[in-house]
Backbone bond lengths (Angstrom), bond angles and torsions (degrees), N, CA, C in turn:
res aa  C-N    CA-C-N  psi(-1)  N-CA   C-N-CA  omega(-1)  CA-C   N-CA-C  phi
1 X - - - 1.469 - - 1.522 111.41 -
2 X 1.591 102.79 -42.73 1.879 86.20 174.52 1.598 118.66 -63.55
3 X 1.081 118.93 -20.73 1.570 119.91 172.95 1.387 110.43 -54.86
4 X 1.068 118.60 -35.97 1.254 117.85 -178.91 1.819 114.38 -81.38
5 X 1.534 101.77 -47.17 1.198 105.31 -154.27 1.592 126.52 -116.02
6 X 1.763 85.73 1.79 1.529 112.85 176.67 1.928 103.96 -61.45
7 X 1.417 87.84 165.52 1.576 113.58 -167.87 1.700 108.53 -51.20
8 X 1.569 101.58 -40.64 1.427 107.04 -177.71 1.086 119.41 -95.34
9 X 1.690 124.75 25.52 1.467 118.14 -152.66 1.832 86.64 -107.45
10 X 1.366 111.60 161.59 1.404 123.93 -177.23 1.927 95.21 -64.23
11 X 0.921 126.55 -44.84 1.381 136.24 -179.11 1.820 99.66 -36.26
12 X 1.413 107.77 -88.41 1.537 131.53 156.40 1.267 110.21 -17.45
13 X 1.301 128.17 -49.50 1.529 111.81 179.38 1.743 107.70 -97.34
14 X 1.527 111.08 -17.00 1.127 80.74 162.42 2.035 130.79 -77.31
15 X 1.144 88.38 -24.71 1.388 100.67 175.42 1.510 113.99 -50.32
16 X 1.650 110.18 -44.88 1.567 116.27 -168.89 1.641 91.66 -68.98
17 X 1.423 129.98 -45.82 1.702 122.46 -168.48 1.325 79.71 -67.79
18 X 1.241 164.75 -62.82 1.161 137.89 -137.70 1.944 115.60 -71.43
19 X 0.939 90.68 -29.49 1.149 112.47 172.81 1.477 127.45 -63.20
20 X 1.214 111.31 -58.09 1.350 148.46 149.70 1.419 112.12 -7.99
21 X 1.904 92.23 -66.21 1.662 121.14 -170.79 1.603 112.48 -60.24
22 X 1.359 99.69 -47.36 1.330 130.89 168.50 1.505 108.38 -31.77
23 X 0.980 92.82 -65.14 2.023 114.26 -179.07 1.219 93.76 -67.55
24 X 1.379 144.85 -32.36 1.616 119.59 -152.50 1.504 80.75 -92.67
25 X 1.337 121.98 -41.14 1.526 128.11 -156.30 1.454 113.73 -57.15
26 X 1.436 117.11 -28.48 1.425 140.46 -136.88 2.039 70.27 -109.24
27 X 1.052 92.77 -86.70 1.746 87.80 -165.28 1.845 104.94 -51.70
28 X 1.361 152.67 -41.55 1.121 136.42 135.16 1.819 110.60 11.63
29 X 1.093 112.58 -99.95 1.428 138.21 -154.16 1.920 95.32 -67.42
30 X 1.174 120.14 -37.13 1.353 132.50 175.25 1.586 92.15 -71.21
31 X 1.229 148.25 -89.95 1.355 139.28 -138.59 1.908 92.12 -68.36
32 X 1.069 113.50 -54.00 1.637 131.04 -172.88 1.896 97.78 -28.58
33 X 1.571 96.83 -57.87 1.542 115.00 -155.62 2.016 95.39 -26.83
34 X 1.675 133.15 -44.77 1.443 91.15 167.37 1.381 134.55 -89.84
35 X 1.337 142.58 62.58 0.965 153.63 -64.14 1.995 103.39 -104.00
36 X 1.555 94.85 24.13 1.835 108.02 -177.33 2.029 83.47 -105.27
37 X 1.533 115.74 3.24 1.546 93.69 164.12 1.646 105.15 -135.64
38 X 1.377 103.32 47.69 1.629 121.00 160.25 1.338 103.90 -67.72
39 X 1.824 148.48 -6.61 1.177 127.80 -159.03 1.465 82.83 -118.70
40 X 1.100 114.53 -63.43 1.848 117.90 173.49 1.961 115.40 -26.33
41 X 1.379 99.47 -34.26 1.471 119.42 -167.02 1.642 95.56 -61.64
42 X 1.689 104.60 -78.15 0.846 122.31 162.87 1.533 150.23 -20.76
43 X 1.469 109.56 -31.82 1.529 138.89 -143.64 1.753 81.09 -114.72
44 X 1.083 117.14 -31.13 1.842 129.80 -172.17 1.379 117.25 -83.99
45 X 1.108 99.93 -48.33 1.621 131.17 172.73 1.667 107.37 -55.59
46 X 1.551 107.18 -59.67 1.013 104.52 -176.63 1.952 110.44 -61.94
47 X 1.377 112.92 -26.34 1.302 96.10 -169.81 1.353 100.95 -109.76
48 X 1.440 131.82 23.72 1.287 122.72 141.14 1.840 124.99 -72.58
49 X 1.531 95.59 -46.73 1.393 96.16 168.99 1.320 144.16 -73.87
50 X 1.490 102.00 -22.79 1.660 117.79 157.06 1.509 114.76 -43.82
51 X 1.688 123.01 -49.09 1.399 139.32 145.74 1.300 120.04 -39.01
52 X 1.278 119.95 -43.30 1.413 123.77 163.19 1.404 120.60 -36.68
53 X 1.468 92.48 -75.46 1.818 120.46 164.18 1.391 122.59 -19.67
54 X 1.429 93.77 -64.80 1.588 123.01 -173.83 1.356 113.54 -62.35
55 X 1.845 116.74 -26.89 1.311 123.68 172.85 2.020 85.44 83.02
56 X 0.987 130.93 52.23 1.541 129.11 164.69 1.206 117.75 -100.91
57 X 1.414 119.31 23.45 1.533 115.42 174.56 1.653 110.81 107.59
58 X 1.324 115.39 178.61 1.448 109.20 175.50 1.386 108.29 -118.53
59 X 1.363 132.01 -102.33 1.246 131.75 -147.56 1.547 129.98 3.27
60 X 1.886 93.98 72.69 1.371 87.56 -167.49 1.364 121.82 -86.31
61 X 1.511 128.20 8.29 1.410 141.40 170.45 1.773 92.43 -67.00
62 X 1.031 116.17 -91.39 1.217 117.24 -160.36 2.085 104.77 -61.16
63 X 1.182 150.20 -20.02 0.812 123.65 117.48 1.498 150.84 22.51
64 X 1.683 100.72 -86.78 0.977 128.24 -162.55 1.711 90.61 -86.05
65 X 1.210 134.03 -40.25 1.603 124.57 -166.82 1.527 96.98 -85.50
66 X 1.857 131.04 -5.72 1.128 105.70 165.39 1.781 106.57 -88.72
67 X 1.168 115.79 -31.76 1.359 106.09 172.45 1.386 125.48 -47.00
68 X 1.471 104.17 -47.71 1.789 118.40 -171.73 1.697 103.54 -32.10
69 X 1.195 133.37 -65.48 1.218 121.08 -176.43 1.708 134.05 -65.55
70 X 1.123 101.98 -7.09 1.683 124.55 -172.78 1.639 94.42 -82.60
71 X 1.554 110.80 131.24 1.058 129.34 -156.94 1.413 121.85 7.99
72 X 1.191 127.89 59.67 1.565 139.94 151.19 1.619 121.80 -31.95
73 X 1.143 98.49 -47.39 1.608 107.70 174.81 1.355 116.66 -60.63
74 X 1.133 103.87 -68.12 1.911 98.43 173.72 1.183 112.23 -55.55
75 X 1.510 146.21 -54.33 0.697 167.06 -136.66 2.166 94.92 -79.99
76 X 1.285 96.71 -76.22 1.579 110.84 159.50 1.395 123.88 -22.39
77 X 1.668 111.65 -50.15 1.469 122.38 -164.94 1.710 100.75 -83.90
78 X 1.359 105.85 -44.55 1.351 111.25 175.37 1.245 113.58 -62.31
79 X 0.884 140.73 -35.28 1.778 137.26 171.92 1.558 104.58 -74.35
80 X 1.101 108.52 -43.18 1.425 101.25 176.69 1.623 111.39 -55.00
81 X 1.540 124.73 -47.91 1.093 119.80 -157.59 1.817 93.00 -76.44
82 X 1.452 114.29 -49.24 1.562 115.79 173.40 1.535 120.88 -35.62
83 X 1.921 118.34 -23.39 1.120 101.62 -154.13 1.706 86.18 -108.14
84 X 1.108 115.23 -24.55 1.500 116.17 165.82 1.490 130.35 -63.87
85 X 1.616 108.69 -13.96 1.308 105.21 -177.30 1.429 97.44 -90.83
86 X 1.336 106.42 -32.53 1.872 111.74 -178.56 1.531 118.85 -59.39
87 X 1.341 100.41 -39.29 1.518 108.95 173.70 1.650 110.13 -70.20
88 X 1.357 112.68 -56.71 1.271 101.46 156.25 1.743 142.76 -27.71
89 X 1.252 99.36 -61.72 1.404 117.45 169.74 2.220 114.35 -50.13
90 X 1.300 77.91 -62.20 1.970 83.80 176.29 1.501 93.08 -46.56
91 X 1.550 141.80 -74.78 1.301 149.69 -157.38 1.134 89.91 -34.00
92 X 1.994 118.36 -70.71 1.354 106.03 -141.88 1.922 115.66 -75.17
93 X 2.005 96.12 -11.76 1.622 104.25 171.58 1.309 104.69 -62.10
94 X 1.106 132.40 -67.07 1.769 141.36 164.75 1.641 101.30 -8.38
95 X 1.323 89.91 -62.78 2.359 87.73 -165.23 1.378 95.86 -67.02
96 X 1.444 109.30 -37.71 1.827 101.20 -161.00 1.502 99.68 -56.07
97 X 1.627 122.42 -67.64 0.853 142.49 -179.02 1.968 114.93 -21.15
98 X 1.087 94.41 -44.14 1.838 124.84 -160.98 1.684 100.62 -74.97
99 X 1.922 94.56 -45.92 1.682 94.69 -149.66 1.613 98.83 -110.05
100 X 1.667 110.61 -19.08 1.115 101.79 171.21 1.161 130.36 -155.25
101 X 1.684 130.65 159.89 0.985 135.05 -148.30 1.819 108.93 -117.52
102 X 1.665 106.17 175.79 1.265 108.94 165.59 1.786 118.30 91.17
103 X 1.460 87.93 -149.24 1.743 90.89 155.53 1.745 129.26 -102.54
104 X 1.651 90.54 4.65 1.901 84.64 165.06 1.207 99.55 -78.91
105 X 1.457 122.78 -42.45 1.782 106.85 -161.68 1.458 102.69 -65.40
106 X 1.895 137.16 -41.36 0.696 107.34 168.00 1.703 146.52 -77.54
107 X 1.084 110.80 10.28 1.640 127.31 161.15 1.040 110.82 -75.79
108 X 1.841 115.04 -58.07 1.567 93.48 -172.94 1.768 124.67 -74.74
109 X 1.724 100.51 -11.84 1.468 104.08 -179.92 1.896 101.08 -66.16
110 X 1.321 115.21 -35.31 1.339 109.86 -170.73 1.781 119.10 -67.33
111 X 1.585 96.27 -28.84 1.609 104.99 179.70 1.636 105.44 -73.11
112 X 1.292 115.74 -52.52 1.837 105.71 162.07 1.558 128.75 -60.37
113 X 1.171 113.04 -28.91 1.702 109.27 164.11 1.682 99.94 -69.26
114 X 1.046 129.55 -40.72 1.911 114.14 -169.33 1.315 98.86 -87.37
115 X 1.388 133.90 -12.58 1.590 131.29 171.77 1.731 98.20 -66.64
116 X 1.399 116.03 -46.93 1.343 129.68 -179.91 1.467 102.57 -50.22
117 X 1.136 118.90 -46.03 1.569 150.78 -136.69 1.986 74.14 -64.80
118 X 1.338 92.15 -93.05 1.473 114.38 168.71 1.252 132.26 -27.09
119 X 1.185 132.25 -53.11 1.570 125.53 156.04 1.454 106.95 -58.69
120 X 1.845 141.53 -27.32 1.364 122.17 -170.85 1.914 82.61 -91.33
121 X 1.326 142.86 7.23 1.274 121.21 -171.88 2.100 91.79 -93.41
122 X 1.257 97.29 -36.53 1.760 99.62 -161.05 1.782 94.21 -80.92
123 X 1.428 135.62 -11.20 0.991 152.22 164.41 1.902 113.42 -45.43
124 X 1.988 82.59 -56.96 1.508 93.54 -165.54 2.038 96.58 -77.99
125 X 0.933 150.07 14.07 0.853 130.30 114.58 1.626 150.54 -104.58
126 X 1.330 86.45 -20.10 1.637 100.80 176.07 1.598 111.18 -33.96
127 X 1.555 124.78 -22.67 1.202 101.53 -171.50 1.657 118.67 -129.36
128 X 2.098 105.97 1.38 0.792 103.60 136.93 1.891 146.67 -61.74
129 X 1.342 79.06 -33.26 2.027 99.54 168.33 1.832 109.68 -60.26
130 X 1.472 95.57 -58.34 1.324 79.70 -166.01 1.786 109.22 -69.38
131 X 1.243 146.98 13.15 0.846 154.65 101.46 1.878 136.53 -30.88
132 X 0.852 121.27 -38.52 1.297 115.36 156.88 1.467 136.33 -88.49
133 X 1.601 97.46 -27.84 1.252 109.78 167.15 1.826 114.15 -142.88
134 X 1.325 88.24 97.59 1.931 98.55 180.00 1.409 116.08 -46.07
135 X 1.229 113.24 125.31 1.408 116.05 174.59 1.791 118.91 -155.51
136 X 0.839 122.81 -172.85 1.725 126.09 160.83 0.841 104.00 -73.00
137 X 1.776 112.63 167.30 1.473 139.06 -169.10 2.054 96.80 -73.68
138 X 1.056 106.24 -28.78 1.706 108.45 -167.84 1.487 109.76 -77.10
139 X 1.508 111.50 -37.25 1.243 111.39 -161.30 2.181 93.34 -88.84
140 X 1.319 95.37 -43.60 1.603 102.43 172.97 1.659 140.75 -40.26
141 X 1.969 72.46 -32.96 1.719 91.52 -168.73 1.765 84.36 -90.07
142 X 1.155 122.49 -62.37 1.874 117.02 174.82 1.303 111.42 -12.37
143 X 1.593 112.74 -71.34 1.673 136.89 -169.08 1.707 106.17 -47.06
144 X 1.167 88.19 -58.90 1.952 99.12 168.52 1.238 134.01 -50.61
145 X 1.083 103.86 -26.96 1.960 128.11 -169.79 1.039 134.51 -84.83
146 X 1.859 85.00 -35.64 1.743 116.93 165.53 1.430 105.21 -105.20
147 X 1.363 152.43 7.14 1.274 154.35 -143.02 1.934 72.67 -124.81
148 X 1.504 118.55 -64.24 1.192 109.18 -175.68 1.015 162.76 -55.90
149 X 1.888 92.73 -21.47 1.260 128.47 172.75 1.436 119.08 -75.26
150 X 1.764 104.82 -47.88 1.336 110.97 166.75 1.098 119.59 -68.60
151 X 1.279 154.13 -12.60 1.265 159.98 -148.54 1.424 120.65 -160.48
152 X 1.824 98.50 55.90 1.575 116.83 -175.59 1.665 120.46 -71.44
153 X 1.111 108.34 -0.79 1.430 99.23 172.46 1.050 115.90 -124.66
154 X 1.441 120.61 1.33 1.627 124.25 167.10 1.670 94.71 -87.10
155 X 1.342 119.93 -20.69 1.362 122.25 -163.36 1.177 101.81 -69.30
156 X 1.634 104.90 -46.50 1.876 136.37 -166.43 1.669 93.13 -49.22
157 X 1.488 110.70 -65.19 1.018 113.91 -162.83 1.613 127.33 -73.43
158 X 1.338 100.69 -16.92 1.844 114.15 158.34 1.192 113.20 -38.35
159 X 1.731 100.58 -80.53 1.227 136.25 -165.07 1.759 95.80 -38.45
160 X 1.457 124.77 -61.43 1.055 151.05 154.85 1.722 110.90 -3.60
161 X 1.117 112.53 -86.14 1.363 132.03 132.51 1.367 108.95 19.79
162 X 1.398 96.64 -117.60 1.652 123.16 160.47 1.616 110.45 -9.17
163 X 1.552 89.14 -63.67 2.433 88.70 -152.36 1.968 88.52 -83.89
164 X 1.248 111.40 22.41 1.601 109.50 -173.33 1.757 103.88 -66.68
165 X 1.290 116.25 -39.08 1.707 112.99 -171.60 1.083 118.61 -97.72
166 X 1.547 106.84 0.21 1.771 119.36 170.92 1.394 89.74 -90.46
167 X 1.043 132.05 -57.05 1.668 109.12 -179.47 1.126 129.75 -23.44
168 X 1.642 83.46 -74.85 1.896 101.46 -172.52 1.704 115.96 -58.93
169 X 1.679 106.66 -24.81 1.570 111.84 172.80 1.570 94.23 -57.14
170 X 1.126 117.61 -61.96 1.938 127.49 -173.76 1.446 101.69 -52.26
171 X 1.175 138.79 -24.95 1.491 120.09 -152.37 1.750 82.09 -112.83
172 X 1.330 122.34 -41.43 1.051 112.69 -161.49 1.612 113.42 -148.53
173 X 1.724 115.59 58.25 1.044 113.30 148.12 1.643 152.72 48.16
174 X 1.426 94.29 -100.01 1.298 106.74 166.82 1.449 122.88 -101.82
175 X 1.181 106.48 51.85 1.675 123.42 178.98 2.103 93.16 -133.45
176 X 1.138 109.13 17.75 1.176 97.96 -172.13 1.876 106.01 -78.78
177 X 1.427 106.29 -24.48 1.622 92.35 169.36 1.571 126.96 -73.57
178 X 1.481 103.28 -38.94 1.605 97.98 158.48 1.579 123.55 -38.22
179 X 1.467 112.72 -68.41 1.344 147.68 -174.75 1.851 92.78 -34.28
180 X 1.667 117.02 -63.08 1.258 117.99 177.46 1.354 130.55 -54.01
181 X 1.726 101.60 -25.42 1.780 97.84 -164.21 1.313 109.40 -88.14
182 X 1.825 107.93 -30.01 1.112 136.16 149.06 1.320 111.31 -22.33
183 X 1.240 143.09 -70.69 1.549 165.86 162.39 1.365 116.36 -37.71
184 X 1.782 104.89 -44.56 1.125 110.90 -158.90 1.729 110.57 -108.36
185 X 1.820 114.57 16.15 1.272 134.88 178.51 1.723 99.39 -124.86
186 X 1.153 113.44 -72.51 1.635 116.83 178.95 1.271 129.33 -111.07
187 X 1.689 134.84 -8.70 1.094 150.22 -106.34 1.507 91.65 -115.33
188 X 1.246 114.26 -38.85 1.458 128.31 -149.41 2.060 97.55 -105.75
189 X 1.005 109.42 -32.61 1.639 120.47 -174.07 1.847 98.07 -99.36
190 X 1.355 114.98 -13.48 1.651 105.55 172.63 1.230 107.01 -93.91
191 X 1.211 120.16 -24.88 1.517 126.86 -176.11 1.684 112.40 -74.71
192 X 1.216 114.99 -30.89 1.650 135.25 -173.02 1.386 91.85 -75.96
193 X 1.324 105.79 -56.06 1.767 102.38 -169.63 1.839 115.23 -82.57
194 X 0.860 133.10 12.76 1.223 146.52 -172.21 1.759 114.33 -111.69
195 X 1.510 96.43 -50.52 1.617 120.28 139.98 1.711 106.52 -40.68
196 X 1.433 113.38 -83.94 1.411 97.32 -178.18 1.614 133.16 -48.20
197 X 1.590 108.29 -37.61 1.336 111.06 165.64 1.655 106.87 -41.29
198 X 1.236 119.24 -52.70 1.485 111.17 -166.72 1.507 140.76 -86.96
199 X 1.354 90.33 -9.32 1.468 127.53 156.52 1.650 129.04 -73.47
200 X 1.758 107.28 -54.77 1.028 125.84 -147.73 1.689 111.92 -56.37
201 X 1.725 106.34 -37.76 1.398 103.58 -177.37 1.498 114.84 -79.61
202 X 1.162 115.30 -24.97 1.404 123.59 170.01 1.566 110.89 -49.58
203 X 1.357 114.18 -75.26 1.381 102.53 -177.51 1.517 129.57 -74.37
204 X 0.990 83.12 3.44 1.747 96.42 174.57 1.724 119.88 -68.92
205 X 1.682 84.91 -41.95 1.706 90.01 167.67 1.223 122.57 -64.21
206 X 1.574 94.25 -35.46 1.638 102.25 -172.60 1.354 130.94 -82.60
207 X 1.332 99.49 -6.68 2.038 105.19 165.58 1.420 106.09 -113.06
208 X 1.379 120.48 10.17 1.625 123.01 149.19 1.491 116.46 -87.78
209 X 1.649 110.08 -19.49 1.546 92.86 -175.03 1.614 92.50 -122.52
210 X 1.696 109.51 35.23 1.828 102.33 151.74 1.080 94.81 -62.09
């Protein structure tokens, strides 16, 4: 039984990340709750689980509340601008949807989902970066832009990430309370760290070879 269930067994550590996730998820949805510091949330998250990654220990509650204040501002502006383009985007699916038919609606619905596409690609790093390497929203949003371009299939798979609960809302509706609790237990801290998996070696090189 200790083979299985001992301290060092793959079992055991998966159990402790699960746990872990738990904790990041829990403070996630707790700092988020006014939802103008969803980017700060985020920006914390990401550099608890990068630590995750890295195997740097756990205590990711306390962690995460020393991160929470570390670059807030960028972090802030960028969610802000992310949450305005999204709101944007739904609006203009709404009119398309409303005003037009055929294959314009589906062209123009496809040119606002890949506009989307693009702000969730500079997303998937913008806030691992500003986490490894502190900076302004200008120099952050640059780093991200080109982080994405070069790195299209870690990008692919962000983005991926991200549009994962708009799917399943699209494919399947009335699973949206599952879908939330889901989100609202692990959903939000597996997604951060999965993000870091795909990130993590990348920038790793890159604040070893500042």
């Amino acid at each position: 039984m200790s083979r299985i269930f001992g301290i060092d067994t793959p079992f055991y550590r998966a159990l402790a990340l699960f746990a872990d996730l738990v904790l990041v998820n829990l403070a996630m949805v707790v700092g988020a709750l006014p939802l103008l510091t969803f980017g700060p949330a985020q920006r914390a998250a990401a550099g608890v689980t990068r630590g995750l990654v890295r195997g740097e220990g756990s205590r990711p509650v306390r962690s995460f509340l020393g991160l929470l204040p570390r670059g807030w501002a960028a972090a802030t502006v960028w969610w802000l601008v992310s949450l305005g383009c999204g709101l944007l985007a739904l609006y203009e699916l709404i009119v398309i949807g409303r005003a037009v038919d055929g294959v314009t609606s589906v062209v123009l619905s496809a040119l606002v989902l890949m506009g989307m596409g693009l702000v969730g690609g500079i997303s998937v790093w913008f806030y691992p970066l500003l986490d490894a390497r502190p900076a302004g929203v200008a120099p952050t949003l640059t780093a991200a832009a080109l982080h994405s371009v070069r790195y299209p299939f870690r990008t692919l798979g962000g983005v991926a990430l991200y549009a994962a609960p708009w799917v399943v809302l699209g494919v399947a509706p009335g699973q949206w309370s599952v879908l939330l609790g889901f989100y609202l237990i692990i959903g939000l801290g597996l997604t951060q760290y999965l993000l870091a998996l795909l990130t993590a070696e990348v920038l790793h090189g890159a604040v070893d070879g500042d």
